[in-house]
VEXKEDO-782709 format. One record per residue (C-alpha): z, y negated, x; residue in one letter; residue number from 0. Coordinates in pm, whole numbers, plus 50000, padded with zeros to 5 digits. Layout:
((Z Y X) "A" NUM)
...
***
This chain:
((27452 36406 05868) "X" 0)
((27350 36064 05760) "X" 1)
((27060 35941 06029) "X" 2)
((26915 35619 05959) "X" 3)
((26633 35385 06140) "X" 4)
((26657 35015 06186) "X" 5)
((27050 34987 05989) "X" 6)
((27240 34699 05901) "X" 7)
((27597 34674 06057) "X" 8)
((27728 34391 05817) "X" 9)
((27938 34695 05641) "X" 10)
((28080 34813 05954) "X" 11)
((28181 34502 06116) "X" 12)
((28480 34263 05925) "X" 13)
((28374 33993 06144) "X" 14)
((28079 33991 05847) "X" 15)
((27813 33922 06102) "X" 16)
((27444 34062 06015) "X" 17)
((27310 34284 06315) "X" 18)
((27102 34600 06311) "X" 19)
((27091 34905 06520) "X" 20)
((26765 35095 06639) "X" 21)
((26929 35427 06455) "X" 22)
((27278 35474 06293) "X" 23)
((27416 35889 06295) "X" 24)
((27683 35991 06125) "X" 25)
((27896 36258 06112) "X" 26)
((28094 36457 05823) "X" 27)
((28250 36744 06051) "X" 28)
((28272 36903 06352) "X" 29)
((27899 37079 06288) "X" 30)
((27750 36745 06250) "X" 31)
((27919 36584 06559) "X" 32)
((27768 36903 06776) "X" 33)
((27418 36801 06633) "X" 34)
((27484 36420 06703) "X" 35)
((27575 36502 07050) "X" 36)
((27290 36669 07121) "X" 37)
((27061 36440 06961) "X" 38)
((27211 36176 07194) "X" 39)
((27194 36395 07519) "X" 40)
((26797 36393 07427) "X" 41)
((26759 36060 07322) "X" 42)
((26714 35818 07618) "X" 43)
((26821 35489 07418) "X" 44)
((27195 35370 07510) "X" 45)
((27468 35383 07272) "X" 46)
((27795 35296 07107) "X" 47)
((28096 35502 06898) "X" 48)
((28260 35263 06645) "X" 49)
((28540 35322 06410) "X" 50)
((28570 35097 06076) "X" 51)
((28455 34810 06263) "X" 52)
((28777 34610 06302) "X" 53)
((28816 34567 06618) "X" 54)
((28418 34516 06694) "X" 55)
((28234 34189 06740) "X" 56)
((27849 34214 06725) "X" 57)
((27669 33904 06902) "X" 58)
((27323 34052 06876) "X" 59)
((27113 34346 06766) "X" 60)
((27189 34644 06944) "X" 61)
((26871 34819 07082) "X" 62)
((27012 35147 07061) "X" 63)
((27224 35410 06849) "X" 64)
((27528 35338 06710) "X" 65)
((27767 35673 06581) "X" 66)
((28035 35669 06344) "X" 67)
((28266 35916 06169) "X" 68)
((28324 36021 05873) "X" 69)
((28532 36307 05890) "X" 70)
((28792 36322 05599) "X" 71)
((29108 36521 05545) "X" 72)
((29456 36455 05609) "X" 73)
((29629 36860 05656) "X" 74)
((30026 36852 05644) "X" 75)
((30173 37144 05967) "X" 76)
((30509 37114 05936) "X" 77)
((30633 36773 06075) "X" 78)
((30248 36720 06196) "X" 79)
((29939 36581 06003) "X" 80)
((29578 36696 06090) "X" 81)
((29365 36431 06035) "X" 82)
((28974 36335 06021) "X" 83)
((28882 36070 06221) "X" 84)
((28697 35873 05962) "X" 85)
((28990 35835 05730) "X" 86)
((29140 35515 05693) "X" 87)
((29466 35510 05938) "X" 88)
((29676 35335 05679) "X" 89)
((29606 35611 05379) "X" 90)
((29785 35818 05705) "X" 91)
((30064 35586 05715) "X" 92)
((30142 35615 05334) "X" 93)
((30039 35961 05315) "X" 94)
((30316 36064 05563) "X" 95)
((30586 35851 05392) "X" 96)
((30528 36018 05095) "X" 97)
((30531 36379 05192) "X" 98)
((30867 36262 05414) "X" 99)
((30780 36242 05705) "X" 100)
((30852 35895 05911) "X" 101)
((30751 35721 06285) "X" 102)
((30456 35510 06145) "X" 103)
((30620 35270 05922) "X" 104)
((30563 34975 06153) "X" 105)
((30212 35051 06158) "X" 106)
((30159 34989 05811) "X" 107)
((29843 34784 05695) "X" 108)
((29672 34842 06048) "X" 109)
((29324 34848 05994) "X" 110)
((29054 35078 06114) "X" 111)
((29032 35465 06109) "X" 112)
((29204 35752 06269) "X" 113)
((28956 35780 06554) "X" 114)
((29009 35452 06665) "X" 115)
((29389 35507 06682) "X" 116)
((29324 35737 06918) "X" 117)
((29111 35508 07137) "X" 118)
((29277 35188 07098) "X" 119)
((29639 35274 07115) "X" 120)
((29675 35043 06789) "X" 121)
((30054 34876 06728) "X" 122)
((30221 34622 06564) "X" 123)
((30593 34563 06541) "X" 124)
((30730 34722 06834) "X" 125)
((30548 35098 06715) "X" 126)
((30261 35215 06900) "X" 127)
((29944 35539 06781) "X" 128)
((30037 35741 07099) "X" 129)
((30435 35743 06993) "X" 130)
((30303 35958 06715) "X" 131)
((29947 36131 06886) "X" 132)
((29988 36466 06957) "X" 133)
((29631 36594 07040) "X" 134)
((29290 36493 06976) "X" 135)
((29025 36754 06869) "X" 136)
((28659 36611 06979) "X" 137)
((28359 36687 07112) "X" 138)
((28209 36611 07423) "X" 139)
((27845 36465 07430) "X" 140)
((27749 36546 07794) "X" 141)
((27825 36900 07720) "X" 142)
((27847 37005 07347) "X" 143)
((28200 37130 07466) "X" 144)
((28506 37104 07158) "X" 145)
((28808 36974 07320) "X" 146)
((29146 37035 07293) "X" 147)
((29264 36661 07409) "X" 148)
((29664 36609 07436) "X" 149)
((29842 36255 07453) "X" 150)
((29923 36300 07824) "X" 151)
((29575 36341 07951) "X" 152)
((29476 35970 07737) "X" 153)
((29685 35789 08007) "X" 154)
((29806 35518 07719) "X" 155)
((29860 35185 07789) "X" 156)
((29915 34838 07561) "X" 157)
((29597 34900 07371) "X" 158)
((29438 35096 07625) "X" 159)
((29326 35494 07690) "X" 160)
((29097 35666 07882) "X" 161)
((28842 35668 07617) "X" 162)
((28791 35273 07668) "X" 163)
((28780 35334 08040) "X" 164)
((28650 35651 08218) "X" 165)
((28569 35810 07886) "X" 166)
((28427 35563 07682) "X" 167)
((28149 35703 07508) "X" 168)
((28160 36069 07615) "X" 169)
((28355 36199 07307) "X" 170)
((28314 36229 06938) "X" 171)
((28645 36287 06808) "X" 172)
((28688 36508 06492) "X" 173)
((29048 36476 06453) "X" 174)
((29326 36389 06548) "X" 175)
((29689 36531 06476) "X" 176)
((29989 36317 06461) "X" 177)
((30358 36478 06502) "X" 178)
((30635 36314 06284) "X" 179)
((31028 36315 06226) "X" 180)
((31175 36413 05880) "X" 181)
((31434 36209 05958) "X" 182)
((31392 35830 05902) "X" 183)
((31493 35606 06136) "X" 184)
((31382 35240 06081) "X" 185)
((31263 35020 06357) "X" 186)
((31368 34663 06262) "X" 187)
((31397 34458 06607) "X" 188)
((31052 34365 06635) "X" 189)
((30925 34011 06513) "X" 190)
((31082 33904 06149) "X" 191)
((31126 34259 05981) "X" 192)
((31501 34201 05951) "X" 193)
((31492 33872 05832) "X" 194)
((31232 33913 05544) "X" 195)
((31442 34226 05459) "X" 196)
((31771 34019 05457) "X" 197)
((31558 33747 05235) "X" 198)
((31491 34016 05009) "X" 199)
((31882 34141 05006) "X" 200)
((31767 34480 05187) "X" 201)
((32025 34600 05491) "X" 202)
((31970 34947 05481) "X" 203)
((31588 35012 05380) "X" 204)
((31405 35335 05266) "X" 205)
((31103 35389 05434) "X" 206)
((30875 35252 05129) "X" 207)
((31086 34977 05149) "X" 208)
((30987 34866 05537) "X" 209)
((30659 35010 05437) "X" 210)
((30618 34752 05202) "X" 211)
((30789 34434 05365) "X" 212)
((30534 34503 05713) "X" 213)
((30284 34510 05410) "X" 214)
((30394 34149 05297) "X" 215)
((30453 34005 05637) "X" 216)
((30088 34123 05738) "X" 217)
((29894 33976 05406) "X" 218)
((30106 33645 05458) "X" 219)
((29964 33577 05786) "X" 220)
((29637 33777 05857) "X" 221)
((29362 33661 05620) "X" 222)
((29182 33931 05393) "X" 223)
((28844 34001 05618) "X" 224)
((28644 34058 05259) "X" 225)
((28739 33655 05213) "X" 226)
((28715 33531 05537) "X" 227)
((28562 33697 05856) "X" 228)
((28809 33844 06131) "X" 229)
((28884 34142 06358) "X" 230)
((29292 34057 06294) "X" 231)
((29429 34002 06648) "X" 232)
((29177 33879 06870) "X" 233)
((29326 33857 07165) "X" 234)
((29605 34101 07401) "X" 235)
((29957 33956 07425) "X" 236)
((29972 33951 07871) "X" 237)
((30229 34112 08033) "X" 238)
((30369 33881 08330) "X" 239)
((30620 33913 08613) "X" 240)
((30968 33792 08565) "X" 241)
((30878 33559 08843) "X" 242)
((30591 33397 08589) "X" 243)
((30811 33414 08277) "X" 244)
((31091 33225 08431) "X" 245)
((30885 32938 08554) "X" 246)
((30692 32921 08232) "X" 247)
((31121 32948 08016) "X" 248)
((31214 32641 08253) "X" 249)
((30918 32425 08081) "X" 250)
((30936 32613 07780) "X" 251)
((31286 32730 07690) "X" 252)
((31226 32835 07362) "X" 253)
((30920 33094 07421) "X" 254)
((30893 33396 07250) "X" 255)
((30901 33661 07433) "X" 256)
((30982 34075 07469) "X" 257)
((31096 34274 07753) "X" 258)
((30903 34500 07900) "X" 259)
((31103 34652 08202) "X" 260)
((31296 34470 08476) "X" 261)
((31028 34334 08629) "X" 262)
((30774 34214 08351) "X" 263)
((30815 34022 07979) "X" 264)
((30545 34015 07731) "X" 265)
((30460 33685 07593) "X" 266)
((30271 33603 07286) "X" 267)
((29929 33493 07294) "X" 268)
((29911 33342 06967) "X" 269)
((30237 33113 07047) "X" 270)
((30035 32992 07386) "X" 271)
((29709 32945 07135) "X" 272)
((29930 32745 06897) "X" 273)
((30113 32531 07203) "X" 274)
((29708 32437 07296) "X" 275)
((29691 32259 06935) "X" 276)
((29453 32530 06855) "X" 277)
((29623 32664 06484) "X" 278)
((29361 32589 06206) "X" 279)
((29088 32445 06441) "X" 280)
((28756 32498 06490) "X" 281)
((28446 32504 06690) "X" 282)
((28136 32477 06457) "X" 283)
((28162 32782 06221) "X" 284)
((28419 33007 06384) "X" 285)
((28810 32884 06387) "X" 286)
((29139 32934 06438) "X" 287)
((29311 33095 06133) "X" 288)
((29596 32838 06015) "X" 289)
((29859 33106 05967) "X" 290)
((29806 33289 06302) "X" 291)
((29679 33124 06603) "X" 292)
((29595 33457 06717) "X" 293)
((29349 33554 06491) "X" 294)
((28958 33430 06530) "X" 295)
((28768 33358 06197) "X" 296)
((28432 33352 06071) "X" 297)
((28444 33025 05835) "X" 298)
((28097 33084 05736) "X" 299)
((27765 33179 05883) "X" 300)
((27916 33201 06224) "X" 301)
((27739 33443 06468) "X" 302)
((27898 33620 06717) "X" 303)
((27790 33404 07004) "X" 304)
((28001 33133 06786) "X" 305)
((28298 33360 06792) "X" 306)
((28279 33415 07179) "X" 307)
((28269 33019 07234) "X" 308)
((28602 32961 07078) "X" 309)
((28716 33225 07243) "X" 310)
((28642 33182 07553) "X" 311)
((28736 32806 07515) "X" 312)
((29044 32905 07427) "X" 313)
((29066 33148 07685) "X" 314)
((29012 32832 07923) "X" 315)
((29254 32600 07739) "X" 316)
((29552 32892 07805) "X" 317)
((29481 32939 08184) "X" 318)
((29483 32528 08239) "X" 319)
((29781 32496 08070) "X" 320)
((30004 32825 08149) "X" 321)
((29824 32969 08378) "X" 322)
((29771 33303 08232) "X" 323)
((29445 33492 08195) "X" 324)
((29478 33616 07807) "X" 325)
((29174 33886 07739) "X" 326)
((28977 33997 07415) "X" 327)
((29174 34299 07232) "X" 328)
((28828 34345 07019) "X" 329)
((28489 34527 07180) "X" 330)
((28264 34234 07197) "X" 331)
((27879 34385 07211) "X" 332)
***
């Protein structure tokens, strides 16, 4: 168990913003998560789980303890793959397309680990974590308890679960297993898959194939976080009533936008960011990547107080002019 005083969190945050915690624990296995939990049942100082940092934005030094996994293993079970929650979700990805087995392909290049898949409900590309979650093995801190956790009892959402609301810091996952098809069935509907794959002269892809084209689509948009500072998408796409979305398609009748159900659409934050004039600006350090409006960057130096300025000017510039409330996708602490 790696237990360390006074620790730098400029490795675990791709923001690249320079904080410290009081104490950093981390865990290799389910022994070590029992001892962390009971270490923070004793301790009185507050504290916080993270994953690989990618969806995290530190605006100060965090008085307190800060856990992390790093549980490794990825364990084939028939069409399921047991997984440690430190691994990197994306080795999952093209770890299951290799052994043949297919559902995550639209998830490709995600970042972040396997634990926070589980918490976040990460997607991309009309695929979501809890298509494929079956269970969740984890311990719980109040108790020392090792839970059996299945998908149903997570109550998922659009990037939401129990363990950001009424659970949020009582667990230390371990694992978590992830249930596949052996058959492929490609997803293509969602965004510009089909058309780069046309570009390319693809109509009937293999799974490496839309593997790799997500791949390209991602790195042409979303800047590389060891170049430039970001947490990818910064902000939620909002879900409105039809009632909304029709006023908003009589001034705008070429908005983006994907059904929900018969009584909401989802539109785009980053399109409303980009109607604001807000693509490739900036506010002192922190900007606007010029690709995609809906990712927040660190240009240099910026601190995380600078990153919550733009966004909340941002936040302000959406509501004036569509009158939409569009809300932080990262943890901001």
């Amino acid at each position: 168990m790696k237990d360390c005083k006074n620790y730098s969190l400029l490795a675990h945050n791709t923001f690249g913003i320079e904080a410290q915690c009081s104490r950093f624990l981390e865990y290799a296995d389910e022994k070590e998560a029992l001892q962390v939990a009971a270490i923070l049942r004793q301790e009185s100082l507050p504290y916080i789980i993270i994953g690989g940092g990618s969806n995290l934005l530190l605006t100060r030094d965090f008085e307190g303890i800060v856990v992390h996994s790093a549980c490794k293993g990825i364990r084939r079970e028939g069409n399921r793959l047991l997984c440690g929650s430190g691994e990197v979700f994306d080795d999952v990805v093209a770890e299951s397309i290799r052994i043949g087995l297919y559902g995550a392909e639209n998830l490709s290049l995600i970042p972040g680990d396997v634990g926070a898949s589980a918490v976040q409900n990460i997607g991309a590309y009309g695929a979501e974590a809890k298509d494929l979650i079956r269970s969740i093995r984890a311990v719980e801190i109040a108790t020392g308890n090792v839970c059996i956790i299945e998908n149903a009892e997570c109550e998922y959402g659009y990037r939401q679960s129990r363990f950001k609301q009424d659970w949020k810091n009582q667990f230390l996952i371990v694992s978590v297993e992830y249930e596949f098809s052996e058959h492929f069935q490609p997803h293509l509907d969602y965004g510009n898959i089909r058309a780069e794959l046309e570009r390319q002269g693809i109509s009937d892809p293999t799974a490496q194939q839309l593997r790799q084209t997500i791949i390209d689509i991602r790195n042409a948009k979303l800047p590389d976080p060891k170049v430039q500072g970001n947490a990818g998408s910064f902000f939620m796409n909002p879900v409105v009533s039809r009632e909304k979305y029709e006023e908003l398609l009589a001034v705008y009748p070429q908005m983006p936008h994907y059904t929900i159900d018969a009584e909401h659409e989802k539109i785009p934050a980053g399109w409303m960011i980009d109607q604001c004039g807000w693509k490739g600006k900036s506010l002192g350090p922190a900007g606007v990547h010029d690709k995609q409006a809906l990712v927040l960057v660190n240009r240099g130096g910026a601190t995380g107080h600078d990153i919550v300025q733009l966004c909340r000017t941002i936040q302000e510039d959406v509501k004036r002019r569509f009158g939409i409330e569009i809300q932080p996708e990262v943890n901001i602490v």
